[in-house]
C-alpha positions as CSV (number, residue, x, y, z in Angstrom):
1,X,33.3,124.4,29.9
2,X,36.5,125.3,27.9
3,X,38.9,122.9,28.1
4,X,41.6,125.0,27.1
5,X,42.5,124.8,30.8
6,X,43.3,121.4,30.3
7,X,46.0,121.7,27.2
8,X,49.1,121.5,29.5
9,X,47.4,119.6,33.3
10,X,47.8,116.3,34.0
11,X,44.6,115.0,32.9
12,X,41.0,116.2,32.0
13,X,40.2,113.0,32.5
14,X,40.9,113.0,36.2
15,X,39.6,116.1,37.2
16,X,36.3,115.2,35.8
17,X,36.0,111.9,37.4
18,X,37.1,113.3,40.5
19,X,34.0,115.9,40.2
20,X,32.2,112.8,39.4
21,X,33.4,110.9,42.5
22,X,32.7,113.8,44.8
23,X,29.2,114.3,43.4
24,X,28.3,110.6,43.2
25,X,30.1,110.3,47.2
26,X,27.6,113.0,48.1
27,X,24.6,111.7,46.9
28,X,25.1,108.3,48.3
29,X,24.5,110.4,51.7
30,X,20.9,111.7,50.6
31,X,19.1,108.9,51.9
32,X,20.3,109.6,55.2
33,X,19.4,112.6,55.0
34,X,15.9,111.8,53.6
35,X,15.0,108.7,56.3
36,X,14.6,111.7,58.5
37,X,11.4,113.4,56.6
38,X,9.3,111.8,59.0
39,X,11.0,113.2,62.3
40,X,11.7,117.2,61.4
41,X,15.1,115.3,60.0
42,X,16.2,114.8,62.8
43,X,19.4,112.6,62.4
44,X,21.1,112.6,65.9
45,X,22.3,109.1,67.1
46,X,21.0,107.2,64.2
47,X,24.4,105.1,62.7
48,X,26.3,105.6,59.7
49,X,25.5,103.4,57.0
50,X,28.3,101.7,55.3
51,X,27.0,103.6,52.1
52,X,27.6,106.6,53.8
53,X,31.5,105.5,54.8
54,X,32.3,104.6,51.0
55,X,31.1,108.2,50.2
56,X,33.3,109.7,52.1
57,X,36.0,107.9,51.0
58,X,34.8,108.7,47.1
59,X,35.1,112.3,48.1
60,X,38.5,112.3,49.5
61,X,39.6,110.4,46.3
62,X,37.5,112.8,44.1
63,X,39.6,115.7,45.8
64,X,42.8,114.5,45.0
65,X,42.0,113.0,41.2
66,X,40.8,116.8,40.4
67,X,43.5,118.0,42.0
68,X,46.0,115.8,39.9
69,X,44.1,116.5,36.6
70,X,44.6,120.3,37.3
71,X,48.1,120.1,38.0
72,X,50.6,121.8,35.7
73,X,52.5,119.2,33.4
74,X,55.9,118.4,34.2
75,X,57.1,120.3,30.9
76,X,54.5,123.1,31.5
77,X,56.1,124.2,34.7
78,X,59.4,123.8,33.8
79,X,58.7,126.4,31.3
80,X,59.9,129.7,33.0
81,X,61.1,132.0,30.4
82,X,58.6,134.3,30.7
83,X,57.9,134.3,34.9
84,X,59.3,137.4,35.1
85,X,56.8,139.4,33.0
86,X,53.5,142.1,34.2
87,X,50.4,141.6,32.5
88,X,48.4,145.1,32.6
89,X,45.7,146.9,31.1
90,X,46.4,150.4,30.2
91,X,44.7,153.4,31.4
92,X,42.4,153.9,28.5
93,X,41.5,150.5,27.5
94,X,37.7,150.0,27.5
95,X,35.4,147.9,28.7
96,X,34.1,145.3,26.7
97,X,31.7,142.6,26.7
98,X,34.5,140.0,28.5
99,X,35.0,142.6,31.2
100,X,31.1,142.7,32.2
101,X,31.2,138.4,31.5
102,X,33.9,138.4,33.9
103,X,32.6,140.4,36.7
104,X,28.9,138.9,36.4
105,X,30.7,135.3,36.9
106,X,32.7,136.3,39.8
107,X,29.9,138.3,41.3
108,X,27.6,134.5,41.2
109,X,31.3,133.1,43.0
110,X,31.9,135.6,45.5
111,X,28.1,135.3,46.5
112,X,28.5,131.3,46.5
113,X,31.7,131.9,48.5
114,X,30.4,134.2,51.0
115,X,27.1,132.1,51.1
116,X,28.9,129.1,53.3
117,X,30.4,131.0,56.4
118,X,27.1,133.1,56.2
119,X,25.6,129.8,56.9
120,X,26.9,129.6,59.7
121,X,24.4,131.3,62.1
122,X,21.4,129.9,60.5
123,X,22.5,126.1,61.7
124,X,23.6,127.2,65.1
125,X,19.8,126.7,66.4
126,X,19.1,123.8,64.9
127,X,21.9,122.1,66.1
128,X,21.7,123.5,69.8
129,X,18.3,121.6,69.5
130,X,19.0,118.7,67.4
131,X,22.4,117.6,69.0
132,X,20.8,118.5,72.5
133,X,24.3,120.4,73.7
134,X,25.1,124.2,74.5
135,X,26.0,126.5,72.4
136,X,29.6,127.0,73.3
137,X,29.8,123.4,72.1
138,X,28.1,124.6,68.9
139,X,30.2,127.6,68.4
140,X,33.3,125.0,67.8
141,X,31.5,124.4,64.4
142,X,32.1,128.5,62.8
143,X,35.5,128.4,64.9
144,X,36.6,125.8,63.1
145,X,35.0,127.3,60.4
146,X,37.2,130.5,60.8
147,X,40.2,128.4,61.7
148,X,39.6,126.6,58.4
149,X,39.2,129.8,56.4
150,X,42.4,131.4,57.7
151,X,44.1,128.7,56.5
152,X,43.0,128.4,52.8
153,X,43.8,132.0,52.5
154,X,47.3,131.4,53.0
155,X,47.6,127.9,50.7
156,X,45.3,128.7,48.4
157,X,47.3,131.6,47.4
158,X,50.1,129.1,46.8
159,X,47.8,126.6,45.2
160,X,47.1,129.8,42.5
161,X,50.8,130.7,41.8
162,X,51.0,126.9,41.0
163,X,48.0,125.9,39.4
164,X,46.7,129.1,38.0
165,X,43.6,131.6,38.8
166,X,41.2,129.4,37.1
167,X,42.1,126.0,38.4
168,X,42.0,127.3,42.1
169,X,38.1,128.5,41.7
170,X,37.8,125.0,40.0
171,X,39.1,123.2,43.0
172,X,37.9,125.3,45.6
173,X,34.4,124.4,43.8
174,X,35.2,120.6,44.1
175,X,36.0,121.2,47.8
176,X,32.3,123.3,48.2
177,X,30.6,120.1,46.6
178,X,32.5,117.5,49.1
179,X,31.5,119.1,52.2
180,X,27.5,119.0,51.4
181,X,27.4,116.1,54.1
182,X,27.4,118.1,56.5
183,X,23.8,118.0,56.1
184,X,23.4,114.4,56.8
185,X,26.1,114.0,59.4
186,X,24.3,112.6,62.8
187,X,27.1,113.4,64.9
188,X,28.2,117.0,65.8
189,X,31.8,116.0,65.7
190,X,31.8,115.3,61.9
191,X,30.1,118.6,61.1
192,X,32.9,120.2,63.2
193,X,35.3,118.5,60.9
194,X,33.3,119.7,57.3
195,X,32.9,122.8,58.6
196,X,37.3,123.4,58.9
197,X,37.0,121.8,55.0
198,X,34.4,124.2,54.1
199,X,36.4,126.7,55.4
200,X,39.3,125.8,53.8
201,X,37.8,125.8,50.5
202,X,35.8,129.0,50.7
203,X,39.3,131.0,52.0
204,X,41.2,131.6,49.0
205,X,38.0,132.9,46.7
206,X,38.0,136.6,47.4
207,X,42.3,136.9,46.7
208,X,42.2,134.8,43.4
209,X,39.3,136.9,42.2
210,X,41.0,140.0,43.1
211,X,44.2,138.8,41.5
212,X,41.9,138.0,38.3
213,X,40.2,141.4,38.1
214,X,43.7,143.5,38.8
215,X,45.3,141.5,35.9
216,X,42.0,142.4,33.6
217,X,40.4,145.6,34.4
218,X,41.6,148.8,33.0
219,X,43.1,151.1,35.7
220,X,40.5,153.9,35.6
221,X,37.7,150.9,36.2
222,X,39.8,148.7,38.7
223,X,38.9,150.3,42.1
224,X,35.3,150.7,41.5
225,X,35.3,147.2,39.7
226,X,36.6,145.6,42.9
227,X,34.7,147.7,45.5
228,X,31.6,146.7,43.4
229,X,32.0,142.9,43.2
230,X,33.4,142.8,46.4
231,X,30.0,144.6,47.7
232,X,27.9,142.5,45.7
233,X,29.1,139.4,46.8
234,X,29.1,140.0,50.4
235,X,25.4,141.6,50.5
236,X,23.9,139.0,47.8
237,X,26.2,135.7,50.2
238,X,24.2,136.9,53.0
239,X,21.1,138.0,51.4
240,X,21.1,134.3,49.7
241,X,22.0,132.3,53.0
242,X,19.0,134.9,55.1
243,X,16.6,133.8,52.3
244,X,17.1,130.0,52.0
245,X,17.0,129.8,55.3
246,X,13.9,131.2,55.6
247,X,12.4,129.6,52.8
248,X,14.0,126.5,53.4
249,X,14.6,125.3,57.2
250,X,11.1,125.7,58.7
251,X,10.4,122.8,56.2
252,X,13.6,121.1,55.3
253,X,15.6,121.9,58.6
254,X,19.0,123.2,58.9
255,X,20.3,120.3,57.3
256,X,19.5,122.0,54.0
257,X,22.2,125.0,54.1
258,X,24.5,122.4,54.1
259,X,22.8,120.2,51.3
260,X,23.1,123.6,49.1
261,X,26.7,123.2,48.8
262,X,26.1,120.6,46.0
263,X,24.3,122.1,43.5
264,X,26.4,125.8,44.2
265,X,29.3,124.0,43.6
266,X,28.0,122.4,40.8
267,X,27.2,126.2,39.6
268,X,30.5,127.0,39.7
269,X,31.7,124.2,37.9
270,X,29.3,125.4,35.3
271,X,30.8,128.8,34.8
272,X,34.4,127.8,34.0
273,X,33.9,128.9,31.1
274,X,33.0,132.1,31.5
275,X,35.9,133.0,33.8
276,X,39.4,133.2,31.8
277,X,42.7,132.1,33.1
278,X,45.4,134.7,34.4
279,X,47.1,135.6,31.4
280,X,50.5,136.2,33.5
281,X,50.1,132.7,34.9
282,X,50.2,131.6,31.3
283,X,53.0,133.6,29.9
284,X,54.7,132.0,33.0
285,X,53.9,129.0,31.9
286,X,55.2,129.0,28.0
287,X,51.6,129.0,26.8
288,X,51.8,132.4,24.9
289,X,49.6,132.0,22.1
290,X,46.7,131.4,24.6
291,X,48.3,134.7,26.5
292,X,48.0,136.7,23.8
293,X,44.5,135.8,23.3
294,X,43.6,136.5,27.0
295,X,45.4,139.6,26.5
296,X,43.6,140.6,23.2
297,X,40.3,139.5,24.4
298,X,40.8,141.8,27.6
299,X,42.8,144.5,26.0
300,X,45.3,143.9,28.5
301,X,49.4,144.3,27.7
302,X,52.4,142.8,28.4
303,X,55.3,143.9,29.9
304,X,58.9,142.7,31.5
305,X,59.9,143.5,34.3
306,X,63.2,145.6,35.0
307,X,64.1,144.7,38.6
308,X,62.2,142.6,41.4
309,X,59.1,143.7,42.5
310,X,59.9,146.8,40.3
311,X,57.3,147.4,36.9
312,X,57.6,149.4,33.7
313,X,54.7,150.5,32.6
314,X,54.2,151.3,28.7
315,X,54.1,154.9,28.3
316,X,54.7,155.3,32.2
317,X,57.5,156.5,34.8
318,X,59.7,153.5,35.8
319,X,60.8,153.4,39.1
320,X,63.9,151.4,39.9
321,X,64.7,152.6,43.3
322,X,64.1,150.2,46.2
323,X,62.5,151.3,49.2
324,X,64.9,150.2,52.1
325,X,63.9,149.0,55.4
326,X,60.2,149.7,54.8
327,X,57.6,148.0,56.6
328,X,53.7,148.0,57.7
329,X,55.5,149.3,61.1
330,X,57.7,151.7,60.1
331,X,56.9,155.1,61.6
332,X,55.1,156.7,58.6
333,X,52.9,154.0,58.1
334,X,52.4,152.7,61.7
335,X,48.9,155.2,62.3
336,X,47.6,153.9,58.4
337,X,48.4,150.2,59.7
338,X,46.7,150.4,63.0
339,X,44.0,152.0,61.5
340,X,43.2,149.2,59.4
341,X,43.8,146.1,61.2
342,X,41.7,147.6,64.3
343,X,39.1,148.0,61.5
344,X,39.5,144.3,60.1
345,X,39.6,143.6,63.9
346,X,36.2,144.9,64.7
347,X,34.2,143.7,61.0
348,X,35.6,140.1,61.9
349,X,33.5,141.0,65.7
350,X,30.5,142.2,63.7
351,X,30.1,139.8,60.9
352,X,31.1,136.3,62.5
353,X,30.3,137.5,66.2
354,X,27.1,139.5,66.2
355,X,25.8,138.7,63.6
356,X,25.7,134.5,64.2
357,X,24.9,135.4,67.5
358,X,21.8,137.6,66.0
359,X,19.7,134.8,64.7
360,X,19.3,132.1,68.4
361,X,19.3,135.6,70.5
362,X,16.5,136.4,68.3
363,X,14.8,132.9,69.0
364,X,15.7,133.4,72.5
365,X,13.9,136.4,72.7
366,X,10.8,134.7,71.4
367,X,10.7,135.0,67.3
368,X,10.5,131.8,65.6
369,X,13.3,130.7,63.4
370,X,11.3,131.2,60.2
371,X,11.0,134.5,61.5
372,X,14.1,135.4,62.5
373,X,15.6,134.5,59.6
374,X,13.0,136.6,57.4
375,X,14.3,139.5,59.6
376,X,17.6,139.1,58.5
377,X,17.0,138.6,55.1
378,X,14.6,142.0,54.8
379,X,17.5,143.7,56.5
380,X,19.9,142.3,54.1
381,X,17.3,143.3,51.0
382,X,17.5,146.8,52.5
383,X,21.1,146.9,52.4
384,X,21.8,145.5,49.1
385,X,21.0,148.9,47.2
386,X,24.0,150.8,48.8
387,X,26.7,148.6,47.4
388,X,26.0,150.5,44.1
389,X,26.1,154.1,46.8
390,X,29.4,153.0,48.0
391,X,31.4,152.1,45.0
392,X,29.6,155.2,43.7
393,X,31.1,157.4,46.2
394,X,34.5,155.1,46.6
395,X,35.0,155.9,42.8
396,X,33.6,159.2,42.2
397,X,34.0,161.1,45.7
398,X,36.7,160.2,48.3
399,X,38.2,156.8,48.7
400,X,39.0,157.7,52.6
401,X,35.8,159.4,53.0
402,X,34.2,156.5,51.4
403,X,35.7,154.1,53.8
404,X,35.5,156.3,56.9
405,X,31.3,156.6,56.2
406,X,31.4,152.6,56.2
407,X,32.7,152.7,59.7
408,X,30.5,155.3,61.1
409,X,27.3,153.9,59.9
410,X,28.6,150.3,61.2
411,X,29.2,152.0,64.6
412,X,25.4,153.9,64.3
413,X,24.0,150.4,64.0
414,X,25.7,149.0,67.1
415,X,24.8,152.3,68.7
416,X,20.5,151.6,67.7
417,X,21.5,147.3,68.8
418,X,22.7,148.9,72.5
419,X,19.5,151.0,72.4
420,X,17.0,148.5,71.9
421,X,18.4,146.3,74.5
422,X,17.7,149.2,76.9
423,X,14.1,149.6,75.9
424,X,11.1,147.5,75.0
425,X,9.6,147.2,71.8
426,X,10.9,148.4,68.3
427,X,11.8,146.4,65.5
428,X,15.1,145.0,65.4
429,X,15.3,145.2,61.1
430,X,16.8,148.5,60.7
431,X,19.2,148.1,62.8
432,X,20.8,144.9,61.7
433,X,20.0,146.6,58.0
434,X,22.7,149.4,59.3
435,X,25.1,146.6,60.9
436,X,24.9,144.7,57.5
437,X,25.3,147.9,56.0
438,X,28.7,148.7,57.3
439,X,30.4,145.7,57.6
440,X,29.6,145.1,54.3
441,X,30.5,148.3,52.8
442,X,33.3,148.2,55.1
443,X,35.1,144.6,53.7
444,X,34.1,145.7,50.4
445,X,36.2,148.7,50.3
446,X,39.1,147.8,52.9
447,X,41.0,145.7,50.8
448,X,40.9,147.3,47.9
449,X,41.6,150.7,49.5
450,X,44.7,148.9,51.6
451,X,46.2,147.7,48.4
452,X,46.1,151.3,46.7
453,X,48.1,153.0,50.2
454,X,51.4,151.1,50.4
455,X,54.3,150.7,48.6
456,X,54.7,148.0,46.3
457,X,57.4,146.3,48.1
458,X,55.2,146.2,51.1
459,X,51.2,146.0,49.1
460,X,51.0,142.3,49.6
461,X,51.7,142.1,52.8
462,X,49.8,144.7,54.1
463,X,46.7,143.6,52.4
464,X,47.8,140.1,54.0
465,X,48.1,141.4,57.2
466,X,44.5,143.1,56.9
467,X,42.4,140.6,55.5
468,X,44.4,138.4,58.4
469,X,42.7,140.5,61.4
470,X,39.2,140.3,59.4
471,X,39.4,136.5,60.2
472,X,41.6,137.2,63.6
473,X,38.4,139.4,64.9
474,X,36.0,136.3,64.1
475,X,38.2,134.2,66.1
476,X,38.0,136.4,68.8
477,X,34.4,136.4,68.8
478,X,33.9,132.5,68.6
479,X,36.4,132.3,71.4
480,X,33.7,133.6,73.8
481,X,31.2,131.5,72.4
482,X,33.4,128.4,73.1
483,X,34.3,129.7,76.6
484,X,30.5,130.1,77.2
485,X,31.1,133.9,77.5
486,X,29.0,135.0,74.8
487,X,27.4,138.4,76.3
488,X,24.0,139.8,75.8
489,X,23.9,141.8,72.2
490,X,23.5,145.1,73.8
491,X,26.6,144.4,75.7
492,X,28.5,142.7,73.0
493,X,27.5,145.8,71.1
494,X,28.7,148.4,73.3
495,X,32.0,146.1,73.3
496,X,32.7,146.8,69.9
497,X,32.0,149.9,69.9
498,X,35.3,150.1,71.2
499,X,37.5,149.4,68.6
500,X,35.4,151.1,66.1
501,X,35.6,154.2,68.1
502,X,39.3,153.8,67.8
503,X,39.8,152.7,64.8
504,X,37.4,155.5,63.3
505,X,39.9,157.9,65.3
506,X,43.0,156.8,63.8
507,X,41.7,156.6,60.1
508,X,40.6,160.3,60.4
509,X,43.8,161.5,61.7
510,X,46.4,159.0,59.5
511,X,43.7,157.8,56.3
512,X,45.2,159.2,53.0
513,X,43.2,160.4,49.5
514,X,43.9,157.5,46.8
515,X,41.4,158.5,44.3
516,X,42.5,159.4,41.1
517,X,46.0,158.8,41.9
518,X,48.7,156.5,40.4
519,X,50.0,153.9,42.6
520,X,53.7,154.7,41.6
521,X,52.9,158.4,42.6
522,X,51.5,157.0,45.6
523,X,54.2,154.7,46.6
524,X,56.6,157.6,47.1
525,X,53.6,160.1,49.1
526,X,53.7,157.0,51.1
527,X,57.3,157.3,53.0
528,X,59.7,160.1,52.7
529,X,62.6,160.4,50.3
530,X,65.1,159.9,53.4
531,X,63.7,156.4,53.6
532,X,64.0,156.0,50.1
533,X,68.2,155.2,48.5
């Protein structure tokens, strides 16, 4: 790894012996894990070894050495001189070989990242079985999971501002590694508590890559750069957590998807090097010779900024007016806002509802986990080619258009899930291939798209807000699996149907063209010049 990281943190030597510490406080719970060969792994009600109690306590210690070693120096972030400075990468700057680098390594994170919560429905089974409880006791383990994911999007935005782009995907990797004991926990309770860490780390990957990309990429290659890795990650996190399992689990058991967290976050570790820090975070930071080299190495620019929240672009139009008074709500913006959350609303139903409640509905209805897990992870094979379809046609053909086709063909495969629960026979992989389809297609492009349709003063909340309801829908959905409500798929399908309708509606009537536009242009097509002083 590049240790340039390191020239102005606390210590290199404490972040690598907390990885150490973590690693070496995971292992000591393998033979746990492995005493159980001889009995499908089955681990319920044996005790906790007292090898298994210092681990934990090496991990928690591990997480807070890193943590320290990637701090910012005292003298490092008292240097402020340049905080008040854009990074950006001009219109016509091309891609280069660090561009491609860059999105290969954060395509491998976003799939890693995507990967754990995808999880999620593969264990469900296993632990019904295993733990011998219901499965609204179960479902506490991806509401916590959820719970635990809202949560790190919020700090480890903060955690990013302080510690820089690069160190958060370094942390949030030590935090992957740590909660691989989930695999040898015997008691439900503990994997309830993981899961809320897992969470945790896993909620702040897709906003620090996003933030990395927007500060690297050349405007003309930004949106189909982040529609694309975005895609990729989703599809390949699912595709990757479908296949293991069904490789994996008829032999190794559930346990396993947990067990995978060390070596993927050992993985990311591994590609430190290839992912470079935020060059504004290090102007911000007094590092500018490193800056510069970012900068060069990515042909981006620098520039400083005029007023708050205001930017001057080289070569561009400067805007200097504030927009008063403007919010997500405000009357011009209220049919785009509803439009959206509704939509995050009902992909947060789809992906952490349905779709964990697809695989033990699919062993209920007789298919063997091995099999219902191959089902899933065909469907997901199916789907993975369209990513490239719909940053093809979010780039090159409408960005509304683009995002409204994501939301039909997610409400055609919930139409074909209510069909074959009215009939008998039929194969249930194309239409979980169109589910995984949309919602994929549809969290790939809503963020992005969000980002490019408000005003500046407002883009980071309203981006906020939506990727807020994407987690607010799962919630929802694992509420009724608490509650023990959990309907039959054809009726939890036709329920979502509802809000898809509706949300399909409103983004017809209030959706705007972004494609090809400049977001200053944008900003002022946005609300009207009487809201504008």
């Amino acid at each position: 790894m590049n240790h340039r990281v390191f020239l102005d943190r606390r210590g290199v030597w404490a972040f690598w012996l907390g990885c150490m510490a973590v690693t070496a406080g995971v292992l000591l719970h393998i033979p746990m894990f492995w005493m159980g060969r001889n009995n499908g792994f089955v681990l319920y009600g044996m005790p906790m070894s007292s090898s298994m109690i210092f681990g934990m306590y090496l991990i928690i210690a591990g997480v807070g050495l890193a943590a320290y070693g990637l701090l910012p120096s005292k003298a490092s972030a008292n240097a402020q001189a340049n905080l008040r400075v854009t990074v950006v990468a001009p219109e016509d700057a091309p891609l280069g070989r660090a561009h491609w680098t860059l999105m290969m390594a954060l395509v491998v994170a976003l799939i890693i990242d995507v990967m754990k919560p995808a999880s999620l429905g593969f264990t469900v089974p296993g632990m019904i079985r295993e733990y011998q409880t219901t499965r609204a006791h179960v479902s506490l383990v991806p509401f916590f999971a959820l719970i635990g994911t809202a949560t790190g999007s919020i700090l480890w935005g903060i955690l990013a501002d302080l510690y820089g782009r690069k160190a958060a995907i370094l942390l949030s990797a030590v935090v992957f590694i740590g909660t691989s004991i989930c695999g040898a926990m015997p008691s439900l309770n503990w994997n309830i508590g993981m899961c809320f860490l897992m969470g945790f780390g896993a909620g702040g990957m897709l906003p620090v890559t996003y933030a990395l990309l927007a500060e690297t990429m050349p405007s003309k290659h930004r949106g189909w750069a982040l529609v694309l890795i975005g895609g990729l990650g989703a599809v390949g996190g699912y595709f990757a957590a479908s296949g293991f399992s069904a490789l994996l689990v008829p032999t190794l058991s559930w346990r396993i998807l947990w067990l995978l967290n060390l070596p993927t976050g050992l993985i990311l570790l591994a590609m430190g090097g290839l992912i470079p820090e935020s060059a504004k975070f290090l102007l911000a930071r007094g590092r500018n010779a490193e800056a510069h080299a970012v900068m060069a190495r990515f042909g981006t620019v620098s520039h400083r900024l005029v007023l708050p929240e205001e930017e001057t672009h080289g070569g561009g139009q400067s805007h200097h007016t504030p927009m008063l008074g403007v919010t997500v709500w405000t009357p011009e913006l209220i049919g785009k806002t509803a439009a959206l959350t509704i939509a995050a609303l009902s992909w947060g139903l789809i992906n952490f509802g349905l779709l964990l409640w697809m695989p033990n509905d699919l062993v209920a209805k007789g298919y063997s986990m091995g099999v219902s897990s191959k089902l899933l992870a065909e469907s997901a094979l199916i789907a993975f080619p369209t990513v490239f379809l719909c940053t093809y046609f979010y780039s090159r053909w409408s960005t509304k258009w683009a995002l409204a086709s994501m939301i039909t063909i997610s409400l055609l495969g919930l139409i074909w899930v209510l069909l074959l629960e009215t009939r008998i026979g039929g194969s249930p992989v194309f239409p979980i291939a169109l589910l995984i389809i949309g919602s994929n297609g549809v969290i790939a492009i809503l963020l992005p798209y969000a980002a490019e349709c408000y005003p500046m003063k407002i883009r980071g909340r309203a981006t906020g807000l939506v990727a807020a309801c994407t987690k607010g829908g799962g919630v929802l959905a694992q509420i009724l699996s608490i509650t023990a409500l959990v309907p039959t798929l054809g009726l939890a399908a036709a329920m979502i149907m509802v809000p898809v309708v509706i949300a399909l509606m409103l983004f017809l009537r209030y959706g705007s063209e972004t494609r090809g536009l400049d977001l200053r242009h944008l900003e002022h097509a946005s609300v009207p010049a009487s809201r504008t002083a």
